[in-house]
Rosetta silent file (secondary structure, phi, psi, omega in degrees, C-alpha in Angstrom):
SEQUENCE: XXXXXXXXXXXXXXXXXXXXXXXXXXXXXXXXXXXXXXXXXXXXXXXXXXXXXXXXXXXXXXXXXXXXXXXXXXXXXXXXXXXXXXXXXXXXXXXXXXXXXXXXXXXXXXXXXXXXXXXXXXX
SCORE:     score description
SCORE:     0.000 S_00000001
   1 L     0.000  153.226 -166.132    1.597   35.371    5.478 S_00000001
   2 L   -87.363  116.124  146.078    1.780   33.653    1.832 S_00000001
   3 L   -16.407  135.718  176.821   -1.483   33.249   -0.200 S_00000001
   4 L   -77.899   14.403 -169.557   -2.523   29.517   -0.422 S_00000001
   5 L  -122.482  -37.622  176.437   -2.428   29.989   -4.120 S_00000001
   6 H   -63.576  -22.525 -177.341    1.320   31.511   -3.946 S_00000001
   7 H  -110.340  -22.481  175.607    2.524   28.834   -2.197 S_00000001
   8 H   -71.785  -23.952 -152.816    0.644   25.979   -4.131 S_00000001
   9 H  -101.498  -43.417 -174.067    2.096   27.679   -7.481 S_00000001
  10 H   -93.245    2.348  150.335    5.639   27.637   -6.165 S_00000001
  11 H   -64.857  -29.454 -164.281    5.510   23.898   -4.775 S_00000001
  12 H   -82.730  -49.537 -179.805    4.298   22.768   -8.234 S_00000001
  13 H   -46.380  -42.399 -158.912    7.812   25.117   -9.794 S_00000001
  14 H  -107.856   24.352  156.191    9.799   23.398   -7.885 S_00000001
  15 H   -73.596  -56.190 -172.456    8.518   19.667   -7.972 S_00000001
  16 H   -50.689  -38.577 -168.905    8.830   20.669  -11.975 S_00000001
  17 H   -90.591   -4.847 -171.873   12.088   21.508  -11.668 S_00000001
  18 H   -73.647  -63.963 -177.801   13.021   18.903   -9.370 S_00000001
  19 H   -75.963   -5.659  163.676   11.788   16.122  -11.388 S_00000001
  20 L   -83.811  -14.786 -178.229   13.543   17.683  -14.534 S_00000001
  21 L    60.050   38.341  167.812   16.650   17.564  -12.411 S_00000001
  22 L   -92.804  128.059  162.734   17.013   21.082  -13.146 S_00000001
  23 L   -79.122  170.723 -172.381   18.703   23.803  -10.099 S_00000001
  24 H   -53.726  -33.711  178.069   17.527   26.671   -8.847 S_00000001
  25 H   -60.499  -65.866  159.740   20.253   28.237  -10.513 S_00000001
  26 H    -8.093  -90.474 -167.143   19.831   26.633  -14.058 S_00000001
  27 H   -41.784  -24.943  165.124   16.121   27.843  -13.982 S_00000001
  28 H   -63.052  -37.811 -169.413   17.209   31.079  -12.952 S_00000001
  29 H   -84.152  -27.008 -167.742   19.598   31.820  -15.621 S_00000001
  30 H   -84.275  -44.076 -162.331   16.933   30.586  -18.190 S_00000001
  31 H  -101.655  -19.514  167.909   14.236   32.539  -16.882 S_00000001
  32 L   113.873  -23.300 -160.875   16.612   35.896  -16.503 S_00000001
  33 L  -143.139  178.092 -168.184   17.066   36.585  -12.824 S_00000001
  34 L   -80.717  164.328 -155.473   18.747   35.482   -9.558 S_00000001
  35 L   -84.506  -26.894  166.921   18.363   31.898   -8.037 S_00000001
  36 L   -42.525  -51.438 -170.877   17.372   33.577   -4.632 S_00000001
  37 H   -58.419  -52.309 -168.322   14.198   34.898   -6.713 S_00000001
  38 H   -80.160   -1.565  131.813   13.361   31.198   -7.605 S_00000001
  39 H   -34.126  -58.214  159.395   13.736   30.836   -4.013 S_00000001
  40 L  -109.183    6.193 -179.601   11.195   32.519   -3.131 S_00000001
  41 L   -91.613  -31.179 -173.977    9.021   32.107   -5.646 S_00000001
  42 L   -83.853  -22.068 -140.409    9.434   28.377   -4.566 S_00000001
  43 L  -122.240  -31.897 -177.906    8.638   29.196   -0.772 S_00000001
  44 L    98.294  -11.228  168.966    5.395   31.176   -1.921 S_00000001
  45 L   -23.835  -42.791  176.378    7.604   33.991   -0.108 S_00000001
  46 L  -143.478  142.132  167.155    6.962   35.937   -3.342 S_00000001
  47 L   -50.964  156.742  172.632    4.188   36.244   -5.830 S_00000001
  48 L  -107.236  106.780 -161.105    4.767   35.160   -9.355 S_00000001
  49 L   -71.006  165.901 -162.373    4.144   37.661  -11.837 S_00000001
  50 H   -71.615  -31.383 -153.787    1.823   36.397  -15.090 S_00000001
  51 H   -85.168  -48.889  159.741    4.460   37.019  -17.301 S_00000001
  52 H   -44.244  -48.971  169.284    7.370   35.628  -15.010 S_00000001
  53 H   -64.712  -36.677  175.315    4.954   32.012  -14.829 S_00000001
  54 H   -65.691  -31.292 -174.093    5.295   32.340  -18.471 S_00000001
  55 H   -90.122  -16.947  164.147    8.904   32.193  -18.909 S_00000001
  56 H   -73.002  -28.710 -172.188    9.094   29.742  -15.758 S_00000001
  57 H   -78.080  -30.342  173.363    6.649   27.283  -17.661 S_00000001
  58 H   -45.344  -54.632 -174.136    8.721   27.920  -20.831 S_00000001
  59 H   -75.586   -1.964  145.996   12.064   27.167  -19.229 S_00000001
  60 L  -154.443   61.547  174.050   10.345   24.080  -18.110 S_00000001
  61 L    28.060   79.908  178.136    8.395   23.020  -20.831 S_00000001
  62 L  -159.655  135.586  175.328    5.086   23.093  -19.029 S_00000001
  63 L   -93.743  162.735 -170.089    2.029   25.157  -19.813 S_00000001
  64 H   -27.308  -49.712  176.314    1.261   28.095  -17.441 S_00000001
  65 H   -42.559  -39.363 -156.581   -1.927   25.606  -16.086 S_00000001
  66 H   -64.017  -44.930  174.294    0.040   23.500  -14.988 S_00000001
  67 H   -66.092  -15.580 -166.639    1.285   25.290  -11.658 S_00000001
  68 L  -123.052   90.586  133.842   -2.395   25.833  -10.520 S_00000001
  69 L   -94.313  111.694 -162.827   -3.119   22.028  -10.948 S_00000001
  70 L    86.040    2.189  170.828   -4.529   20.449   -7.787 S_00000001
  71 H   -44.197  -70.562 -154.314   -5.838   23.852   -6.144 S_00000001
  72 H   -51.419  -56.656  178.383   -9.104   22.599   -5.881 S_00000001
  73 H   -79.756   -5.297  170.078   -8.665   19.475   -4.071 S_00000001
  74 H   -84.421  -13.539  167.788   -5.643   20.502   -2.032 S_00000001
  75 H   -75.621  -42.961 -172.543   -8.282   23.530   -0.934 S_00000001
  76 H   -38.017  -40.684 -169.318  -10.868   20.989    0.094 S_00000001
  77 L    59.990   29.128  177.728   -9.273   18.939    2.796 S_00000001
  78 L  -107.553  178.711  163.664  -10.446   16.072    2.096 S_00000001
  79 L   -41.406  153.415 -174.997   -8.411   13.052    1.877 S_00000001
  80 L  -107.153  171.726 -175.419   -6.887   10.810   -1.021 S_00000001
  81 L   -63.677  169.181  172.680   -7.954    6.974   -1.185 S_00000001
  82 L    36.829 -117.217 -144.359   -5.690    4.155    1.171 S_00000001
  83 L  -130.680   40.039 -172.945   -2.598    4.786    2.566 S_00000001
  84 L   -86.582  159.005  165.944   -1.669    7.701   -0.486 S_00000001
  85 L   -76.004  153.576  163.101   -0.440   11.213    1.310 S_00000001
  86 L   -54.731  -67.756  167.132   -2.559   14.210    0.390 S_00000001
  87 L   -68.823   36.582 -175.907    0.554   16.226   -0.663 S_00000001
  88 L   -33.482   -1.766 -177.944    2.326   13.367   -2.563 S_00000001
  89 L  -109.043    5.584  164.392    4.656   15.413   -4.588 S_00000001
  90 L   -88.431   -7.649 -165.590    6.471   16.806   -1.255 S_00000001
  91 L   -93.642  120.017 -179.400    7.296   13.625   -0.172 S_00000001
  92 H   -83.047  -15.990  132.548   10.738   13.118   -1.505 S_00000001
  93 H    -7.334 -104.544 -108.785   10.426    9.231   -2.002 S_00000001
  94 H  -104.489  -24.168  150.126    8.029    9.439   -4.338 S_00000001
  95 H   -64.328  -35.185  144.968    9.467   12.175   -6.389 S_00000001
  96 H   -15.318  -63.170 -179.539   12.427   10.135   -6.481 S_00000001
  97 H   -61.029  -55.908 -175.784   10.476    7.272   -7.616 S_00000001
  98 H   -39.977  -80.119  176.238    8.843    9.275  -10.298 S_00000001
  99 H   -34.833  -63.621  159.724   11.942   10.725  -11.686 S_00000001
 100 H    -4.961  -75.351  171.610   13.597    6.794  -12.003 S_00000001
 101 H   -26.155  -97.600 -141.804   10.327    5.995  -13.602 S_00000001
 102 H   -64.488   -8.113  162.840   10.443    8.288  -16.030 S_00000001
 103 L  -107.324   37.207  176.385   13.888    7.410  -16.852 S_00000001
 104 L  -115.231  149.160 -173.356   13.535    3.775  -17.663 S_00000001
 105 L   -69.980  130.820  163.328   12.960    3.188  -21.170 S_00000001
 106 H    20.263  -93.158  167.845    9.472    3.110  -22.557 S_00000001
 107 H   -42.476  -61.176  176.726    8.994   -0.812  -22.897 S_00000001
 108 H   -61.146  -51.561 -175.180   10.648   -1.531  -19.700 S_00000001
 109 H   -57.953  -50.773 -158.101    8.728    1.100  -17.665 S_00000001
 110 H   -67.279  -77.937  175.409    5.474   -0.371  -18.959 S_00000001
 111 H   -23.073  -64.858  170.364    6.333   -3.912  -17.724 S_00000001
 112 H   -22.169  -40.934 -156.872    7.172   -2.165  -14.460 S_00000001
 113 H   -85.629  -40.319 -152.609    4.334   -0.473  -13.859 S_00000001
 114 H   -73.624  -42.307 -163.879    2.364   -3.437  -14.815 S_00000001
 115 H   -73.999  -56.732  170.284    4.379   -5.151  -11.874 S_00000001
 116 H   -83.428    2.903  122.837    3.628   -2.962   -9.501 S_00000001
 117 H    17.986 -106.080  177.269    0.121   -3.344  -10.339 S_00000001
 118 H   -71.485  -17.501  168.484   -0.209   -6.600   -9.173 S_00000001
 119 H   -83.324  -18.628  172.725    1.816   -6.079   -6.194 S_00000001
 120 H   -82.467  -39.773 -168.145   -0.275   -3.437   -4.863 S_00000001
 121 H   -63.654  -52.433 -153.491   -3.904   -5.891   -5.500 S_00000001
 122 L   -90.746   38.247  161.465   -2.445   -8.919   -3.718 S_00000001
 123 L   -80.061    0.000    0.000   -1.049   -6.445   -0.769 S_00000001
């Protein structure tokens, strides 16, 4: 059975590479090895060696911290506020959304966000 920390560190690779709109392959060829690897490295199937997290956070310009972000309260169990999921970045909506987001221009996104704002208060 997969370590809770091995499997937390390869959902956070592949939300990163997901919202970079990078594939398994891409990141594979960047990082040196076969796409299978990033496979299972994604699945928590296989550990991530220190050195191996380095060249995946390189190839996608994130530092090494970054994969063990949200251990604590994803160990915890407890609950997020309203109607949010606990794992929100599995839910492929809302990585969706994100990615969109993040591709709307500056100026525009901020008006957006701004929008949805007020549509979530009077809701």
């Amino acid at each position: 059975m997969a370590h809770k920390v091995d499997v937390h560190v390869g959902k956070r690779i592949r939300q990163r590479r997901w919202l970079t709109g990078m594939t398994q392959q891409k990141l594979a060829e960047l990082v040196g090895i076969k796409f299978q690897q990033i496979q299972k490295y994604e699945t928590g199937a296989n550990r991530v060696s220190a050195s191996r997290l380095w060249d995946i956070a390189d190839a996608l310009s994130v530092p090494v911290g970054f994969f063990f972000e949200g251990m604590n309260s994803e160990s915890d169990g407890s609950g997020r506020a309203d109607d949010v999921p606990a794992d929100l970045m599995s839910d492929k909506e809302a990585m969706e959304l994100v990615r969109s987001y993040y591709a709307i221009p500056e100026q525009q996104r901020r008006r957006l966000f701004e929008l949805a704002r007020v549509l979530s208060d009077v809701a």
